[in-house]
N, C-alpha and C positions, 0 to 999 in steps of 0.2 A: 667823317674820318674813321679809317678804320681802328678798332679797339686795339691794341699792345698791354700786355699784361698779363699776368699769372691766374688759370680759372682752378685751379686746383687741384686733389691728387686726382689718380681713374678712380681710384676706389673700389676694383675690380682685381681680387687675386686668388680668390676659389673656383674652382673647377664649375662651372653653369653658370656663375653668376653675370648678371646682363648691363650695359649703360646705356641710356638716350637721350643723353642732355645735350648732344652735338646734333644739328640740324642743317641740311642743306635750302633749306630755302625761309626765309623770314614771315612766316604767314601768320604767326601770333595777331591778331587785329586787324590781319588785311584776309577777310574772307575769299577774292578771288583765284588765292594765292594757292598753290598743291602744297600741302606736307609733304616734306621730304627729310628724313633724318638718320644719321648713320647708328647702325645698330653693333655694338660691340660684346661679344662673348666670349667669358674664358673657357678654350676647350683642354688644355692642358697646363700645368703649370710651366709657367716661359711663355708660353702661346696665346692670344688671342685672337679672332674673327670678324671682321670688320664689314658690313656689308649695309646696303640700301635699302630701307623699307619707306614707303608711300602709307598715304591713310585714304584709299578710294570712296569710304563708308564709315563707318564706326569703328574699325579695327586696323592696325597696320598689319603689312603685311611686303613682302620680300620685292622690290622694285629693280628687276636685272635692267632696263634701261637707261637708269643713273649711274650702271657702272664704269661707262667709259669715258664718262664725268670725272671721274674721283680718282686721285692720284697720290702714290704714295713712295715717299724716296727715303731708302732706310740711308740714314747717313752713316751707320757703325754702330759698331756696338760700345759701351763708355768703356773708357780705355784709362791707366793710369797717367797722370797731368807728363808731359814729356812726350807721350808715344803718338807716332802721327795718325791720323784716322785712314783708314782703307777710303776710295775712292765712293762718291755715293751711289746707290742703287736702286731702278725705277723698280719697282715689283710691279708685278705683271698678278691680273686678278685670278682666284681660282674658283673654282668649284667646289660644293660642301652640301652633304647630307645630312643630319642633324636628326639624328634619334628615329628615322622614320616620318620625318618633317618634310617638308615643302621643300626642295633644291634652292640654295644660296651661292649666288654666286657674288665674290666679295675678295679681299685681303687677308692672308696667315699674316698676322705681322709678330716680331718675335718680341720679348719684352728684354730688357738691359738694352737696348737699343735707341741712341735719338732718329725721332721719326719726323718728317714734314706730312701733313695730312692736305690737302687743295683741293680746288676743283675747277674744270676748267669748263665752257659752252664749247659747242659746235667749232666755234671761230677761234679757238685756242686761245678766248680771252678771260682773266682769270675769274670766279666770281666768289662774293662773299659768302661766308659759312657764320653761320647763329649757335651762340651757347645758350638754353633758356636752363633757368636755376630750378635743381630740381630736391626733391627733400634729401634727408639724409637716411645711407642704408639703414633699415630697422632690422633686417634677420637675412643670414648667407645668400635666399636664392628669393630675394624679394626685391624685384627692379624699381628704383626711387621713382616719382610721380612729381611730375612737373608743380612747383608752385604757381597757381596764378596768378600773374602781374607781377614774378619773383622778377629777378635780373634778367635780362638781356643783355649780350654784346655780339656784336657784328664785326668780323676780321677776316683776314684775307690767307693766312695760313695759321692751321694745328700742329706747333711743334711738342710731340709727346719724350720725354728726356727721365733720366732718373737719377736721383742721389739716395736718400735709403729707400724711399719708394718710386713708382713712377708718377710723374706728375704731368702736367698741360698747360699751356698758358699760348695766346694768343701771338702770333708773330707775323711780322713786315706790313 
């Protein structure tokens, strides 16, 4: 069954800072399994970067073929209680340069905004997405390191919401 629940805030609101506790494929313990995990960066404030890295080796590294996988419907931006929400929004993925980096191609997604995060096969059937728990920030542009054997949950949509910060929690 899939997981419902609150995984916590992004933890992401400085300009470079990185997350990669969200994972497109369950491979923790099941070796035949590919890495797959979505990579998030703040490139400006309001803005983050969303995009696919693979582990082919020892290193990840930018995966443009799970991007037609990954789907992202901005529902609006939060609005005062009363006011009706604009109709929602597929974002469509874009392209991005990164300091001289490797080309990413991925999501601008904007922040004050509820987001659904998914992913869908070939077959437009939906498939589950992995939280593995990872430590806590230590310093601005130093990306958290998975604990091993921390938490795991398996769910079938990332809704990203906000109240004074942004937060995440597992949905449908």
């Amino acid at each position: 069954m899939a997981y419902q629940g609150f995984l916590g805030s992004e933890g992401s609101r400085f300009v470079g800072q990185e997350l990669t506790d969200i994972h497109y494929t369950g491979w923790r313990g099941h070796p035949g399994i590919i890495p797959i995990r979505q990579h998030s960066i703040v490139l400006a404030y309001g803005l983050w970067f969303l995009y696919p890295e693979w582990m082919p080796g020892n290193a990840w590294v930018p995966f443009h073929p799970h991007v037609p996988a990954m789907h992202v419907m901005d529902l609006g931006p939060v609005l005062p209680p009363g006011m009706p929400p604009p109709p929602p929004l597929h974002l469509l993925p874009v392209a991005f340069l990164l300091g001289g980096q490797a080309l990413r191609i991925g999501y601008a997604v904007p922040w004050f905004h509820d987001l659904d995060i998914f992913q869908m096969d070939f077959r437009r059937i939906r498939r589950r997405m992995h939280y593995y728990q990872h430590r806590r920030r230590q310093a601005h542009h130093v990306t958290p390191n998975m604990i091993p054997n921390g938490r795991h949950y398996s769910f079938n949509t990332l809704r990203y919401g906000t109240q004074i910060n942004e937060y995440r929690r597992a949905h449908r």
